[in-house]
N, C-alpha and C positions, 0 to 999 in steps of 0.2 A: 117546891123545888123540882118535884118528879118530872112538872108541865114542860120546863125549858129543858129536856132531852134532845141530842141531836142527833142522826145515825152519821158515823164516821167509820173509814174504813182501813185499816190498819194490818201490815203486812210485819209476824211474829214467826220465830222459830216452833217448829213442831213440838217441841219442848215446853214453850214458855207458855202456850196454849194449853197444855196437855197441864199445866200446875195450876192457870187459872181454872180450869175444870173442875181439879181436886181439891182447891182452894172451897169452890163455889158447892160442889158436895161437903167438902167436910162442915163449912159454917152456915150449911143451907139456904145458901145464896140460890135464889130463880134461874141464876146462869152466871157463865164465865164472866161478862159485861160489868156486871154486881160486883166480884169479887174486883176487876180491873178499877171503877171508880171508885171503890172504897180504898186501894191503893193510892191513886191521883186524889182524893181528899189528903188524905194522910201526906201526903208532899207538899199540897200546896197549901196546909193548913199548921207541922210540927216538923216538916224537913225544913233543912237549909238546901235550899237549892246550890250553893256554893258547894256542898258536900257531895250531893249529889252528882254533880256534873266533873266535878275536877278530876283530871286528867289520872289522878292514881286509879279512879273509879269506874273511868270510861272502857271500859273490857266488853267483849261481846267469849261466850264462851263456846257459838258456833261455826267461827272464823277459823279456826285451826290453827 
């Protein structure tokens, strides 16, 4: 599965970069990227995307 990697580029709050870091140190993950798709498995393999997305859920918390 590692082969089919793709590089994409993705624009985050300084925050939410700053927790996949500490994420990616604390479970010694090689980088933030690791800790990122090990969340996007987790969603697209035991989330309900319905949950996910519905509007009580949708919040950004660095919109003000």
């Amino acid at each position: 599965m590692a082969d089919d990697k793709i590089e994409l580029t993705f624009e985050i709050a300084g925050g939410q970069g700053e927790w996949l870091d500490r994420m990616a140190d604390e479970y010694s993950f090689i980088d933030a990227s690791k800790a990122l798709r090990v969340l996007l498995d987790y969603a697209i393999q035991d989330a309900d995307p319905d949950l996910i997305f519905a509007d009580e859920n949708m919040r950004c918390r660095y919109c003000g």
